[in-house]
MARMIZA-743964 format. One line per 10 residues: number of its first residue (from 1); their letters; for each residue x, y, z of C-alpha. Coordinates in steps of 0.25 Angstrom, whole numbers, padded with zeros to 4 digits. Example, Ala and Ser with C-alpha at 12.3 -4.5 7.8 and 13.67 -1.06 7.14 Angstrom:
BEGIN
1> as> 0049 -0018 0031 ~ 0055 -0004 0029 $
This chain:
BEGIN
1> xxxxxxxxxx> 0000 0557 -0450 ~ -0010 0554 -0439 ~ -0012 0540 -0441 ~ -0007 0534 -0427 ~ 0006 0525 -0430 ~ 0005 0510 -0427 ~ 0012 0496 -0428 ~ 0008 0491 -0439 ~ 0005 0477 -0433 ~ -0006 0484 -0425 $
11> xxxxxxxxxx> -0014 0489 -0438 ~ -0011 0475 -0446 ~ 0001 0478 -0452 ~ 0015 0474 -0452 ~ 0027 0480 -0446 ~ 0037 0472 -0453 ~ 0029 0472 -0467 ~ 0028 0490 -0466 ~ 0044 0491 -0463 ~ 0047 0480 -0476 $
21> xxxxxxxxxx> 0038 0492 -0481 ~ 0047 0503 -0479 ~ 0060 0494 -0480 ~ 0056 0492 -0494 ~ 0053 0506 -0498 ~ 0067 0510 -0490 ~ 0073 0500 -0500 ~ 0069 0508 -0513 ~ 0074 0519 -0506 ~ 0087 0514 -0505 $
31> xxxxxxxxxx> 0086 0507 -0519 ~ 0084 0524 -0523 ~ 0068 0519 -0529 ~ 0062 0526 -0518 ~ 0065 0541 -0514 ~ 0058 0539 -0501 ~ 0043 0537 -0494 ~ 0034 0538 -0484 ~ 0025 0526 -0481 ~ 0011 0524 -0472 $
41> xxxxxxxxxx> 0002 0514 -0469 ~ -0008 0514 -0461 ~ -0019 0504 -0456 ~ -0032 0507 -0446 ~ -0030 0521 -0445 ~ -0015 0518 -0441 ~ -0001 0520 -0446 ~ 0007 0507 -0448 ~ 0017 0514 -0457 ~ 0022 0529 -0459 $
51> xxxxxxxxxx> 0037 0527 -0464 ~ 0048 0534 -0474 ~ 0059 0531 -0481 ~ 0071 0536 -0492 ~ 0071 0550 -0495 ~ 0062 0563 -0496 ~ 0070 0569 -0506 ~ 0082 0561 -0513 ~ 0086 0573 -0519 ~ 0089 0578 -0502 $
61> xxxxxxxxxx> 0090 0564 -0497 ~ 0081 0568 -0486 ~ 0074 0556 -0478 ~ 0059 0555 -0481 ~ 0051 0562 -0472 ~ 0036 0556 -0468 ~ 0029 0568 -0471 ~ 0035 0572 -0485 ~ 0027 0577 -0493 ~ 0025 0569 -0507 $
71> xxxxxxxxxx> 0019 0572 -0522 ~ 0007 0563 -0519 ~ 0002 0566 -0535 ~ -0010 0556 -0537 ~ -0013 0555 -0524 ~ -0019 0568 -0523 ~ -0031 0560 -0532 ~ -0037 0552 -0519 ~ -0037 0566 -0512 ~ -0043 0576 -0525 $
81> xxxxxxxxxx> -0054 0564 -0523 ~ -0056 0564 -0509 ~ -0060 0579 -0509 ~ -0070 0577 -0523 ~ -0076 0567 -0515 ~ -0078 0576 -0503 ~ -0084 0586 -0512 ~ -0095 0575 -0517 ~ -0098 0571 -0504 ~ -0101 0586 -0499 $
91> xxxxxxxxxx> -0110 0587 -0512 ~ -0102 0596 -0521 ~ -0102 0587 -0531 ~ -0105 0575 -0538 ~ -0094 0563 -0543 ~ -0104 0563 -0556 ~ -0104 0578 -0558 ~ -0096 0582 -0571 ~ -0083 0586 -0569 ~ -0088 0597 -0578 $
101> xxxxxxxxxx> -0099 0603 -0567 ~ -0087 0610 -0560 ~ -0074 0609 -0570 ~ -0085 0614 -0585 ~ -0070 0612 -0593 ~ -0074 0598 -0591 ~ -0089 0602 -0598 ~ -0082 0598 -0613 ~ -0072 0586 -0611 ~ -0069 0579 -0622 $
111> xxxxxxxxxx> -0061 0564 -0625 ~ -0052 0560 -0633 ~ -0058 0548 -0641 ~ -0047 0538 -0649 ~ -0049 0538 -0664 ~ -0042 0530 -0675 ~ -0036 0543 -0682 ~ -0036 0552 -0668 ~ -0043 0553 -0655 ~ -0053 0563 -0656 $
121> xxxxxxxxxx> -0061 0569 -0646 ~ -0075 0568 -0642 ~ -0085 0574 -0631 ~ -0085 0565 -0618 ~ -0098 0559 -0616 ~ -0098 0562 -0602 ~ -0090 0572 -0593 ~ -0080 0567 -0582 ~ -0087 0566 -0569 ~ -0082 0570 -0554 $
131> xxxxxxxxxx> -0082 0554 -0551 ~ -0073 0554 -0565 ~ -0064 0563 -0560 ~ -0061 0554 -0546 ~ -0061 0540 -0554 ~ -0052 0544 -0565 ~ -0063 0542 -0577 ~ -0065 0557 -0581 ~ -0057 0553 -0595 ~ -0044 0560 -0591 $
141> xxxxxxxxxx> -0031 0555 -0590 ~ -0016 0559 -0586 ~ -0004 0563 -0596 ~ 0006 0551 -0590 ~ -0005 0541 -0592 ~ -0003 0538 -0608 ~ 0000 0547 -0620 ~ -0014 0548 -0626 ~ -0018 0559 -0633 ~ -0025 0566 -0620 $
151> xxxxxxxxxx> -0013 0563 -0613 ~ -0004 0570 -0621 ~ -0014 0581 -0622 ~ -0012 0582 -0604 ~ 0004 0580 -0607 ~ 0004 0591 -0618 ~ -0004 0601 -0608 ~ 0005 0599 -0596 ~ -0008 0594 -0590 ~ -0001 0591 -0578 $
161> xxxxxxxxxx> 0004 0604 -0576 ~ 0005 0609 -0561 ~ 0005 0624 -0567 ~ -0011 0623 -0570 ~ -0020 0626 -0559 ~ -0032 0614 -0557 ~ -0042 0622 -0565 ~ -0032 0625 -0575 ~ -0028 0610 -0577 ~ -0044 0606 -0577 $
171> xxxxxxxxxx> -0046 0616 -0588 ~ -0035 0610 -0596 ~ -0041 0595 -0594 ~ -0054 0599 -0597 ~ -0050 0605 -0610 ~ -0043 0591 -0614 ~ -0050 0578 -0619 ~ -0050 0567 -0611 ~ -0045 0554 -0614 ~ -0057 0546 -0612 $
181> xxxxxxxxxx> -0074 0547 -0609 ~ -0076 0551 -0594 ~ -0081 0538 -0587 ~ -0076 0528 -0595 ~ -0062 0525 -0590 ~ -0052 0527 -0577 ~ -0040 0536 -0582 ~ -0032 0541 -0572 ~ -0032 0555 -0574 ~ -0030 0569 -0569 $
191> xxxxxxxxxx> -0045 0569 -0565 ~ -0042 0570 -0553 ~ -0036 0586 -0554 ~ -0049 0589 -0560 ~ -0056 0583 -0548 ~ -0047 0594 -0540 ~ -0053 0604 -0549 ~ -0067 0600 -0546 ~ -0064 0601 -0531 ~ -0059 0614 -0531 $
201> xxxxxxxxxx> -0072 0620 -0540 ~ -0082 0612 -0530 ~ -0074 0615 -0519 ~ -0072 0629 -0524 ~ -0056 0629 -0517 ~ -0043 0624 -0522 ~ -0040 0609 -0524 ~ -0029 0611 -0513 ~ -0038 0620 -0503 ~ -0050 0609 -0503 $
211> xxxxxxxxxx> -0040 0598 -0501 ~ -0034 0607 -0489 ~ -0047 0611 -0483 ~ -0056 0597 -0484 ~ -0046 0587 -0485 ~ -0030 0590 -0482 ~ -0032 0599 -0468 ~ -0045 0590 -0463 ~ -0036 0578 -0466 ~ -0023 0581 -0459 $
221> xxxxxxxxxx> -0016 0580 -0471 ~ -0007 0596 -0471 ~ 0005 0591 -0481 ~ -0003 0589 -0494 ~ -0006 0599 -0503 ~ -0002 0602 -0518 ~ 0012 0610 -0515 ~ 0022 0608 -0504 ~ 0024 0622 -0496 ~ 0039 0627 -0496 $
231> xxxxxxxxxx> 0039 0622 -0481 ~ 0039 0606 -0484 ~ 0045 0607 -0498 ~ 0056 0597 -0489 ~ 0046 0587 -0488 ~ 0044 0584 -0504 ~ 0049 0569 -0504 ~ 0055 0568 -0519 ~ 0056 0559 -0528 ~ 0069 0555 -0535 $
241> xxxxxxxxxx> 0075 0564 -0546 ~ 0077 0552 -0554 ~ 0068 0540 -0555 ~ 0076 0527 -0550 ~ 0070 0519 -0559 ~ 0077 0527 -0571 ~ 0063 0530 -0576 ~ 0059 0547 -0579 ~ 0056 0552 -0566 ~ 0044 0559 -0564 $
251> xxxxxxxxxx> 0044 0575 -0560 ~ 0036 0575 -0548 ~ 0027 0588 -0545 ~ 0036 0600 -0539 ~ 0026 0601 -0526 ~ 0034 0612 -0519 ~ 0028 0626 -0527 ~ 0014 0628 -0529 ~ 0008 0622 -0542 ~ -0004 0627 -0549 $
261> xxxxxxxxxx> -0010 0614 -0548 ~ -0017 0607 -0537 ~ -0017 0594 -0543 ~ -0029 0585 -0538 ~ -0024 0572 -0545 ~ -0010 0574 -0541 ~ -0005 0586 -0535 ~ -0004 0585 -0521 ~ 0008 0582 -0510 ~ 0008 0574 -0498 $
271> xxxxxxxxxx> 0014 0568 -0487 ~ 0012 0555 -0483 ~ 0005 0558 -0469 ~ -0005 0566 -0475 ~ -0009 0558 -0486 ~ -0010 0545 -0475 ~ -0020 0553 -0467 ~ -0028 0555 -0480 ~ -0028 0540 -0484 ~ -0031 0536 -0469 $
281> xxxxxxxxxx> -0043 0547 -0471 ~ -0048 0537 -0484 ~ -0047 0524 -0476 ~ -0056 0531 -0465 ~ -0066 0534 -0476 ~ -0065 0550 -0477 ~ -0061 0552 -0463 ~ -0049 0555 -0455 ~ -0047 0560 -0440 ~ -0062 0563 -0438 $
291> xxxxxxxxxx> -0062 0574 -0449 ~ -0070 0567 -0463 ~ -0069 0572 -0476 ~ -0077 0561 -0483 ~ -0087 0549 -0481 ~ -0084 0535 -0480 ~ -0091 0530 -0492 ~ -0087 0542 -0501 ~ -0072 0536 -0496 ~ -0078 0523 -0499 $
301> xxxxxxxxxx> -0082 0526 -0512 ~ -0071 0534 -0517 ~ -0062 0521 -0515 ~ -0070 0512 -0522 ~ -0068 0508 -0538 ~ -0076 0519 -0546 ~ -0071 0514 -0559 ~ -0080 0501 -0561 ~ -0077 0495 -0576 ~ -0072 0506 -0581 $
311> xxxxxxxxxx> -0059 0505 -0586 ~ -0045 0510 -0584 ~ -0042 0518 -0595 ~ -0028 0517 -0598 ~ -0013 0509 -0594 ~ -0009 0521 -0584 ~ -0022 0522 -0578 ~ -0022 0505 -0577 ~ -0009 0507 -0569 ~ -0014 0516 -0558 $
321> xxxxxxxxxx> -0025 0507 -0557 ~ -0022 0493 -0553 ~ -0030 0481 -0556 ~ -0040 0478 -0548 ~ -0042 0492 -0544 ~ -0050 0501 -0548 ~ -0052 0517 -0545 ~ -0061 0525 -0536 ~ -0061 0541 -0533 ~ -0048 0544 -0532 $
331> xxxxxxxxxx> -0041 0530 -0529 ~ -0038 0515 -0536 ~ -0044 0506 -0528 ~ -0043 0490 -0527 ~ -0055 0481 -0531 ~ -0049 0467 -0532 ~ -0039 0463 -0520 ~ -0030 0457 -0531 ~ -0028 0458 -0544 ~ -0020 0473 -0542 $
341> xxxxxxxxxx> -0004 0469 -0540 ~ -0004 0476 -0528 ~ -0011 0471 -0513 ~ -0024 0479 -0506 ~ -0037 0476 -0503 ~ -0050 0480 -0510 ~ -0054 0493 -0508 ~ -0041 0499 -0508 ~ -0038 0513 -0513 ~ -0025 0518 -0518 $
351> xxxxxxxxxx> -0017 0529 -0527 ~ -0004 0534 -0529 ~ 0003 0546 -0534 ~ 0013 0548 -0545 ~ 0025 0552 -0537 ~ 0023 0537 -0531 ~ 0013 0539 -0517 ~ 0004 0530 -0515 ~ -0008 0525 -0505 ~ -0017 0515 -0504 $
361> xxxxxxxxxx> -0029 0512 -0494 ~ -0034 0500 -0490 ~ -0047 0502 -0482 ~ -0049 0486 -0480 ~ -0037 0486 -0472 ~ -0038 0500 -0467 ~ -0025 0502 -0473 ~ -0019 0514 -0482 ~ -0003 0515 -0486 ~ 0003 0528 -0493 $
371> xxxxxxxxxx> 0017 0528 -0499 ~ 0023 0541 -0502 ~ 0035 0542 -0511 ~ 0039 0549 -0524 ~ 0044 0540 -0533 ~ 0035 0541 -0545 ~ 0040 0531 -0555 ~ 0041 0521 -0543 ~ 0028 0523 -0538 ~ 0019 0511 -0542 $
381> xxxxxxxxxx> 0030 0503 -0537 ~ 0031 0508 -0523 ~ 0016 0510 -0523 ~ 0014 0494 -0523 ~ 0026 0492 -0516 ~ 0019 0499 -0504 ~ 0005 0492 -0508 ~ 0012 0479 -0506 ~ 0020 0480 -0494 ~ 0008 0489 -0487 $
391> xxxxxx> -0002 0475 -0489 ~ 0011 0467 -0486 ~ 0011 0473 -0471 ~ -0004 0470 -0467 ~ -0006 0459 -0458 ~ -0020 0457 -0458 $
């Protein structure tokens, strides 16, 4: 991470406040919550906190290293957005162009529609859009959302398979119904894996070679990928083989053989330095060290509330979504500074990944924090544990 390394005091934050940070996640650690972490928080372009604690692997007992390299999940989301965006600003295409113009399995879609007897299905009135696609409102869902009968259709078909490739995966979507009429509802969803499809037909390359070429090697950012070669297969933080809490623990993605799947809604690794150069890169508004990748008020625009009144469709997509936020391309973001039970100003922009990393960036106090761990039925605690003591340690 190039981000020069300061006392907090001398960007607004405090010292004492950032070490009762770490001293409380070293506390889980000891209390065997939390298998370990890596922290950052940064302020003006500056590094007030770059710290680990507990365990890589609890399984070896190694320390936590900095640098290890973590199942980000659905934080690949933010990055799958950022490289649509750079295709619509270079012209290539439209947000309101049909998903169907470059994926025509998508030409036929058709929703499920409840009925007293059985839900039937019906042609949609409108196809799902590019700007569906980055907003979450293209009438797809997730199979770990609900038990619906579209759901059960994605469970039945393994529709999370990593043995699919992405045009394979979009073909089997396209050929299911979806659960509601494209527009009319914010369902979090595997949209964004067919927004990696559309890349990689406009683009003409693999999902992973475009994220190499125009965002991963422009951005500094060499650990994160979609598999860990053999070499750093010692750098996979992992998460405890049974959950703490005595709940069923969730099987995370084996990230160390190559999978068939370049998952653009939640397939990629990282490591903490990489993904920190990535979020400093959003707060400068599409820049980083000289080299630009997008326009301010595309930035700008992609973090703003794209959702307007339209309404959250169902209680998993309404827990992702706290209240008085709404959802732009690619991230929730803040519209009231109260209201959600977590602190941040207007205008910030967050997400989170299933394993349990999680960021947020907070560009009216120039500020963005990422917590990386792999604890995944922990993780909406820790994330607002970090949300709170992050806003706890700013001074001004």
């Amino acid at each position: 991470m190039t981000l020069a390394a300061v006392p907090p005091e001398k960007i607004g934050l405090s010292t004492p406040r950032l070490a009762r940070l770490m001293a409380v996640l070293q506390d889980e650690v000891l209390r065997k919550r939390l298998p370990g972490a890596v922290a950052v928080v940064a302020r003006h372009g500056k590094t007030a906190l770059f710290d680990s604690v507990g365990q890589l692997n609890p399984g070896t007992g190694e320390a936590m290293h900095r640098d290890a390299r973590f199942r980000i999940y659905s934080m690949t989301k933010p990055i799958v957005s950022v490289a649509a965006m750079m295709l619509v600003e270079e012209g290539r295409m439209l947000l309101a162009d049909p998903v169907f113009k470059y994926l025509p399995e998508f030409a036929q879609q058709q929703v499920m529609v409840p009925d007293d007897a059985e839900p039937k299905l019906q042609r949609v009135q409108r196809g799902a859009s590019v700007h569906d696609l980055l907003r979450h409102t293209a009438g797809m869902t997730y199979e770990f959302l609900g038990s619906a009968p579209v759901q059960r259709q994605y469970a039945q078909l393994r529709i999370g398979s990593r043995e699919r490739s992405l045009a394979e995966l979009t073909q089997q979507l396209a050929s299911l119904p979806l659960m509601f009429e494209p527009g009319s509802v914010f369902e979090y969803s595997r949209a964004t894996d067919v927004l990696g499809r559309v890349i990689e037909v406009v683009s003409q390359q693999t999902l992973q070679q475009f994220l190499q070429d125009r965002l991963f090697d422009p951005l500094g950012m060499p650990d994160t990928s979609f598999t860990v070669p053999a070499e750093f297969h010692g750098h996979i933080a992992e998460p405890f083989a049974k959950d703490p809490d005595g709940g069923a623990q969730m099987r995370v993605i084996d990230v160390r053989s190559d999978a068939a799947l370049a998952s653009g809604g939640g397939g990629l690794i990282s490591t903490a330095p990489d993904y920190a150069r990535f979020l400093q890169f959003l707060l400068n508004r599409g820049e980083l060290d000289g080299v630009r990748l997008l326009g301010p008020q595309t930035v700008d625009f992609m973090t703003t509330d794209h959702l307007g009144d339209i309404a959250v469709a169902s209680g998993g997509s309404r827990a992702l979504l706290p209240a008085g936020h709404g959802f732009g391309l690619g991230f929730a973001v803040r519209k009231h500074l109260g209201v959600a039970p977590v602190p941040g100003s207007v205008g910030t922009y967050f997400w989170g990944g299933l394993a349990g990393t999680s960021f947020f960036v907070d560009p009216q106090l120039d500020m963005f924090a990422c917590l990386m761990l792999q604890a995944p039925n922990q993780r909406e605690y820790y994330r607002m544990l970090f949300r709170d003591m992050v806003y706890a340690a700013v001074m001004d």
